[in-house]
C-alpha positions in Angstrom: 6.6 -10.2 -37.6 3.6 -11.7 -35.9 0.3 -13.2 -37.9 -2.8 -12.2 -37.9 -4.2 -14.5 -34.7 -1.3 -13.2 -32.7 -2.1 -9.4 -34.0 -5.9 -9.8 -32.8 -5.0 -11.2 -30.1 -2.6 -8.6 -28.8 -5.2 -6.1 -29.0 -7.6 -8.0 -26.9 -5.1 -7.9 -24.2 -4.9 -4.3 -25.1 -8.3 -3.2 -25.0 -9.3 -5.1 -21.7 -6.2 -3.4 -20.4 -4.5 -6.9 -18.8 -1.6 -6.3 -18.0 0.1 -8.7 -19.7 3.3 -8.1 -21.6 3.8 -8.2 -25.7 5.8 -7.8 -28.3 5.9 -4.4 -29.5 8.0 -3.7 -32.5 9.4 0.4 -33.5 9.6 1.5 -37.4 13.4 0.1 -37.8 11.7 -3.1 -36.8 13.5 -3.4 -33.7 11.5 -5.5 -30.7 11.0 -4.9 -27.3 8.8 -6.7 -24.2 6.3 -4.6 -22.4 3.2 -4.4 -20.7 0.6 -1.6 -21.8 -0.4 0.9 -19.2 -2.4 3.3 -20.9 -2.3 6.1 -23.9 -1.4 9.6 -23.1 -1.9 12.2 -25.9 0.5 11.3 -28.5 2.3 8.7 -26.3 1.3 5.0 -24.7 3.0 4.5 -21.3 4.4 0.7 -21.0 6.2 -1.0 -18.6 9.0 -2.9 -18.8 10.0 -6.3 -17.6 11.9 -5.0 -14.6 9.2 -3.1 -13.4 10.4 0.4 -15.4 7.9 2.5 -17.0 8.2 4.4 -20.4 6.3 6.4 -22.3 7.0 5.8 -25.8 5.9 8.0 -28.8 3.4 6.1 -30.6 4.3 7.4 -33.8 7.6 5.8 -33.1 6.0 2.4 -32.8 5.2 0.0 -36.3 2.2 0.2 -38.4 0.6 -2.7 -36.8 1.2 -1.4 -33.6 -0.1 2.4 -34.1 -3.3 0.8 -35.8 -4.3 -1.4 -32.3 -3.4 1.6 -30.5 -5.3 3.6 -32.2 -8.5 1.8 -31.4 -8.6 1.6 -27.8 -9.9 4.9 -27.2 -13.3 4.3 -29.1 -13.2 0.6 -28.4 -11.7 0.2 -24.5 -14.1 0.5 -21.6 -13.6 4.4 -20.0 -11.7 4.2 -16.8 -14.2 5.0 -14.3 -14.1 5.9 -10.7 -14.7 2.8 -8.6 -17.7 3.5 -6.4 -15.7 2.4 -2.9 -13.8 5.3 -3.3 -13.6 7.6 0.3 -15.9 4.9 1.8 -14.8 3.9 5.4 -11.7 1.7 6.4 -12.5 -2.3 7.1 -12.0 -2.7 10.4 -11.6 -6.4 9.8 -11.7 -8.4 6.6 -12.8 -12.3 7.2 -13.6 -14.7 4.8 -17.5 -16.2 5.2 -16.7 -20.2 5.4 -15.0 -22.5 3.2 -12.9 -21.5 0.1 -14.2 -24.2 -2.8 -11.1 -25.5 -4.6 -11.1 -27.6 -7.6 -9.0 -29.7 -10.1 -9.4 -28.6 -13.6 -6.7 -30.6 -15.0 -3.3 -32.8 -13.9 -1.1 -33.9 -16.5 1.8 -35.8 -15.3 3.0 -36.9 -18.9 2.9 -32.9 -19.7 3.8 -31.7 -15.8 1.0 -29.3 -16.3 -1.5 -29.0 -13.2 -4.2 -26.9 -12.9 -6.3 -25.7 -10.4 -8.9 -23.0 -9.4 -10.3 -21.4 -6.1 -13.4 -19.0 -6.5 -11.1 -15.7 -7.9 -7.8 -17.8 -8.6 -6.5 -20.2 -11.1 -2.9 -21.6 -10.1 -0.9 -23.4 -12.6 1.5 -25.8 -11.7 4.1 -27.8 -13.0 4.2 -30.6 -9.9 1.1 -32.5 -8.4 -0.5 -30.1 -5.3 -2.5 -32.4 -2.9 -6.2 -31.3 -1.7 -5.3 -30.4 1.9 -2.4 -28.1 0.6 -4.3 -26.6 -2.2 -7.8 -25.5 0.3 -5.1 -24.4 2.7 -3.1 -21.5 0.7 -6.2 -21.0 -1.0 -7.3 -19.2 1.7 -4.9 -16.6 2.0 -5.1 -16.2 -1.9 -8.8 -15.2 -1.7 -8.2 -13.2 1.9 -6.3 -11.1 0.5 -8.4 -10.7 -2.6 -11.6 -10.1 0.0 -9.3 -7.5 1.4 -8.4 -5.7 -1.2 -12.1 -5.3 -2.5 -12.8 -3.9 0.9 -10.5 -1.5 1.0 -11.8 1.8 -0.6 -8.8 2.5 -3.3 -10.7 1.2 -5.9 -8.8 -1.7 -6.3 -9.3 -4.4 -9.4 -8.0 -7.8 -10.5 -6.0 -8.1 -13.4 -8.0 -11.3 -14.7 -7.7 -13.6 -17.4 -10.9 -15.7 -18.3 -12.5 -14.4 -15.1 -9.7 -15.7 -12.6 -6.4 -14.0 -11.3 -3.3 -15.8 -13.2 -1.1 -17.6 -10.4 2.2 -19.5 -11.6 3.8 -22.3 -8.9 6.8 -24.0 -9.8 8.2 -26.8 -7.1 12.0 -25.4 -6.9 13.7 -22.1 -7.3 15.7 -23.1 -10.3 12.6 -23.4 -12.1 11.0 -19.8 -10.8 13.8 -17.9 -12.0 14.2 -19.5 -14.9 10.1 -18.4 -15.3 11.3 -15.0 -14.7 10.8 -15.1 -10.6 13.3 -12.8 -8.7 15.7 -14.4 -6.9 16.0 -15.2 -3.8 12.4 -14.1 -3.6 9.7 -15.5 -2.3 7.6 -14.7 -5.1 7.1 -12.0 -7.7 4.4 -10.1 -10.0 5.1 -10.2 -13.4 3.6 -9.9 -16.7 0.3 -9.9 -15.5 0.7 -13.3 -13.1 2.0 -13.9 -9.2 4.8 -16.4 -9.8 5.3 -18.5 -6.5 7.9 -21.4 -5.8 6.5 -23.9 -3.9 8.4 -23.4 -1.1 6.9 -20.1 -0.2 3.7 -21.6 0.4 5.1 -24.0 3.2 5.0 -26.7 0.3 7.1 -29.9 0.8 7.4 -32.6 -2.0 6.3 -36.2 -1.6 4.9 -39.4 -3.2 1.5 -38.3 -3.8 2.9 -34.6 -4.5 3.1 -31.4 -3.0 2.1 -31.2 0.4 2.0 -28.5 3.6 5.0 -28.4 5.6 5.2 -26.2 8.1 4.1 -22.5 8.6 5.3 -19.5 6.7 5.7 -15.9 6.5 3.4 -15.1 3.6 3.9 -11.4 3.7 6.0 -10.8 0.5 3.5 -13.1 -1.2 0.8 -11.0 0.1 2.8 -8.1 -1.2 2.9 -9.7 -4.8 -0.7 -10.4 -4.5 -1.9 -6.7 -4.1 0.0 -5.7 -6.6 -1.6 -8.2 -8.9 -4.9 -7.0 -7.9 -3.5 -2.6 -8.2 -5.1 -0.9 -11.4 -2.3 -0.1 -13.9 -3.6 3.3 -13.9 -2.0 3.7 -10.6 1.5 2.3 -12.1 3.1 5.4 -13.3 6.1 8.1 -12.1 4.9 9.7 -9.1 3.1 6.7 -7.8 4.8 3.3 -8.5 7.5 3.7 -5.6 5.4 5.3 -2.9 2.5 4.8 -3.1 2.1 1.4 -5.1 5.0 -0.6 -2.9 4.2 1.6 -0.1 0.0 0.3 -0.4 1.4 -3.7 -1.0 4.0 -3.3 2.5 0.7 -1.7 3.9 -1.7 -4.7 3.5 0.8 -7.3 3.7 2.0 -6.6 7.5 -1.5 -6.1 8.1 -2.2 -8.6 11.4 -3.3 -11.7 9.3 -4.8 -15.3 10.7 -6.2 -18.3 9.0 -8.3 -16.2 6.1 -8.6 -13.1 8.5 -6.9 -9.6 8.2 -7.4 -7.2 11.2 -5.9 -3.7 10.0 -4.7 -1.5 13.0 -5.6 2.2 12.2 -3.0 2.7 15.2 -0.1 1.6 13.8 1.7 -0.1 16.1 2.5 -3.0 13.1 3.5 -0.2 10.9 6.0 1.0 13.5 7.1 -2.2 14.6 7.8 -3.3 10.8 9.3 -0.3 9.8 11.7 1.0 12.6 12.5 -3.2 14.1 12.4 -6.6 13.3 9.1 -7.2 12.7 6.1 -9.4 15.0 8.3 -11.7 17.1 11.7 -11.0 14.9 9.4 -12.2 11.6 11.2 -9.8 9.5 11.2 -5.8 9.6 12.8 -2.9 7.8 14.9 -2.2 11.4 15.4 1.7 9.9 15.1 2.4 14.0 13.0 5.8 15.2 15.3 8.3 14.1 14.8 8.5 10.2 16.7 10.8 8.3 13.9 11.0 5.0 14.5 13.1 1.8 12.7 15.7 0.7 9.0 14.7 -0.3 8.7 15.8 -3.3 11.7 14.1 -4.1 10.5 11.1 -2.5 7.2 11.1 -4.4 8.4 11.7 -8.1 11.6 9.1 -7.5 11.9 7.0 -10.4 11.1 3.3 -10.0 14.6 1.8 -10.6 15.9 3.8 -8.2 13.1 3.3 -5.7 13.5 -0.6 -5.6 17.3 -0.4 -6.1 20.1 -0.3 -3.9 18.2 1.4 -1.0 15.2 -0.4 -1.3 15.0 -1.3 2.1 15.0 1.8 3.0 12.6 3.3 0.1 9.9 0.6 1.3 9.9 1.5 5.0 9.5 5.0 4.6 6.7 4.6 1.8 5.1 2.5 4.1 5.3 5.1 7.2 3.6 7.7 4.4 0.4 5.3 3.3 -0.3 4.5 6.8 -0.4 8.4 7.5 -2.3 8.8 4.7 -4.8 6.1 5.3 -4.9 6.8 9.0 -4.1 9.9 10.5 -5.0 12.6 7.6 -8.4 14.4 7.9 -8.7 12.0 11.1 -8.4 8.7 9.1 -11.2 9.7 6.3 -8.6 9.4 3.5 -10.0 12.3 1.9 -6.8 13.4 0.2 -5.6 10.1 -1.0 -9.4 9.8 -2.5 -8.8 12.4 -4.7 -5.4 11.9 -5.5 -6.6 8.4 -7.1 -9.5 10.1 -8.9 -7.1 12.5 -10.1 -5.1 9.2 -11.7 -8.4 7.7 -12.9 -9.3 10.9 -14.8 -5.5 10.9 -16.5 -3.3 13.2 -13.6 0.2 12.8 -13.9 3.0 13.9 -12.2 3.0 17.0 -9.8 -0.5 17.4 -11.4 -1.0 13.9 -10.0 0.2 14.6 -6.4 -0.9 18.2 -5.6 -4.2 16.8 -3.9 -1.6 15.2 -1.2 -1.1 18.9 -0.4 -4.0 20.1 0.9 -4.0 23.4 -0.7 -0.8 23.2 1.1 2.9 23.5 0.5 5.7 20.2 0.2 7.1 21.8 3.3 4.3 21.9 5.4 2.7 18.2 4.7 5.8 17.3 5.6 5.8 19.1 8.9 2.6 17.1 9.0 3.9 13.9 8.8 6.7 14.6 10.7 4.3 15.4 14.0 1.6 12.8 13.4 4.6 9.7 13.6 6.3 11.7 16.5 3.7 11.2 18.4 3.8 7.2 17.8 7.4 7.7 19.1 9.4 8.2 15.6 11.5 11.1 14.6 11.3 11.8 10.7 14.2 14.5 9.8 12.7 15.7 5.9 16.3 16.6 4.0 18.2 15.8 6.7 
């Protein structure tokens, strides 16, 4: 049973829609860990731990619970339509000077550190010295610039006005925050959880410092997802289109606080079908793709979309944003625009997808898809 600071508390998380998990607890008084998503009709959608999302009947839920979910509608903020949607593409995303970094607090008798950049506060439990902290600082708030630029409609989950960021200086310690293993870093629960290590970090006297230069595009990956409205989190959508949109802007050509999308892509199709920019790390699904059906494809469930053919799953999302974002209706994303204001007003499912079509049929987008990445010099077989 929870008190009556815990109970206000919880919906305040619910009513500025963070995602962050709670304790929700059913009439048999059994309890269960989820983040809240959003109500529909008689039901709230929640996702679980592992990234599964449920719709649960809310008269199946507790008395406390039913009574914080039944405020939200007259008390929670109406989802509106951000005002970037169908705008134009960035053709680059750079970040104007230096990123200001500061030390709110360092506690070695606690191991709690603290520190904030301008949308970011990262808290740490080892010492992060001032050259290593302005340094991955920068990516942090590229990718933040980036996202805000891109005309999805995009919004931080933030807590106190700053995205939650978790660092821990070994992997034992990640996982056993609830990191994924051998990951190199995760978004859960509302926060990006990082292990040092992923950040080029090395441990010294003075504490951690930058070691050498990394691959930051899973981090990137977690990062966007961090910063994707939960609105967009739901069957139809979480496999495609929201792993498909984080594997879109994290192999975006990326330098020193600067992102350069290619509406070509060449990056796409050297990610998806190779090894990646100089053998960095690719899907290597080669340019004859057998793909399932995309209807299929679009209404997969999550657990089976990040399972045992993940690799697989994420490449071909990834083929499907970048047509989607660059080659339908000549790169004017028109389709995708109203398939997200289609989520924002409460479209689920089929409902959900049909602006995808076109007024069209399954069959012929496909067709669609099939010729636009033929031309780029890979062969997708639909059902084949």
């Amino acid at each position: 049973m929870f008190n009556a600071s815990f109970r206000i508390a919880a919906m305040g998380v619910l009513l500025m829609g963070a995602a962050h998990a709670r304790t929700w607890t059913d009439r048999l008084g059994r309890t269960f860990e989820a983040d809240f998503v959003r109500i529909d009709g008689a039901s709230v959608i929640l996702t679980l731990p592992g990234g599964r999302i449920i719709a649960t009947p809310i008269a199946d839920l507790n008395a406390g619970d039913q009574a914080a979910l039944k405020h939200i509608e007259q008390l929670r903020p109406a989802i509106s339509v951000s005002s970037n949607l169908g705008g134009a593409w960035p053709r680059e995303v750079r970040l104007d000077g230096p990123v200001a970094c500061k030390v709110v607090s360092e506690d070695a008798a606690t191991g709690r550190y603290i520190y904030e950049s301008p949308g970011y506060r990262f808290t740490c439990d080892a010492r992060v010295t001032d050259d290593a902290l302005r340094n991955f600082s920068v990516m942090f708030e590229a990718t933040r610039k980036y996202a805000k630029a891109v005309p999805l409609g995009l919004a931080g989950r933030e807590r106190d006005g700053k995205l939650d960021v978790r660092l821990y200086r070994n992997m034992v310690q990640y996982i056993w925050a609830g990191g994924l293993p051998r990951s190199a870093g995760c978004f859960t629960r509302g926060a990006v959880l990082v292990p040092m290590e992923s950040l080029g970090l090395k441990e010294g006297g003075t504490g951690f410092s930058l070691d050498a230069k990394r691959d930051n595009k899973v981090l990137i990956h977690e990062l966007v997802h961090q910063l994707t409205p939960g609105i967009y989190m739901q069957p139809g959508v979480s496999g495609w289109f929201c792993e498909g949109l984080a594997e879109y802007m994290a192999i975006t050509p990326y330098n020193w606080g600067y992102f350069s999308p290619d509406i070509y892509g060449n990056s796409v199709k050297t990610y998806v079908t190779g090894h990646g920019e100089g053998g960095g790390g690719g899907r290597a699904l080669g340019t004859r793709i057998n793909v399932p059906k995309l209807r299929s494809f679009f209404l997969m469930p999550y657990s089976d979309y990040s399972g045992s053919n993940a690799n697989f799953n994420y490449g071909v999302g990834l083929l499907l944003i970048h047509y989607f974002i660059n080659v339908e209706g000549g790169g004017n994303t028109l389709r995708l625009t109203q398939f997200l204001k289609g989520l924002q007003a409460g479209a689920t499912g089929e409902a959900a997808l049909a602006p995808l079509l076109g007024g069209g049929s399954y069959e012929k987008l496909e067709g669609e898809i099939a010729a636009a990445w033929a031309r780029m010099g890979v062969q997708l077989q639909f059902g084949g």
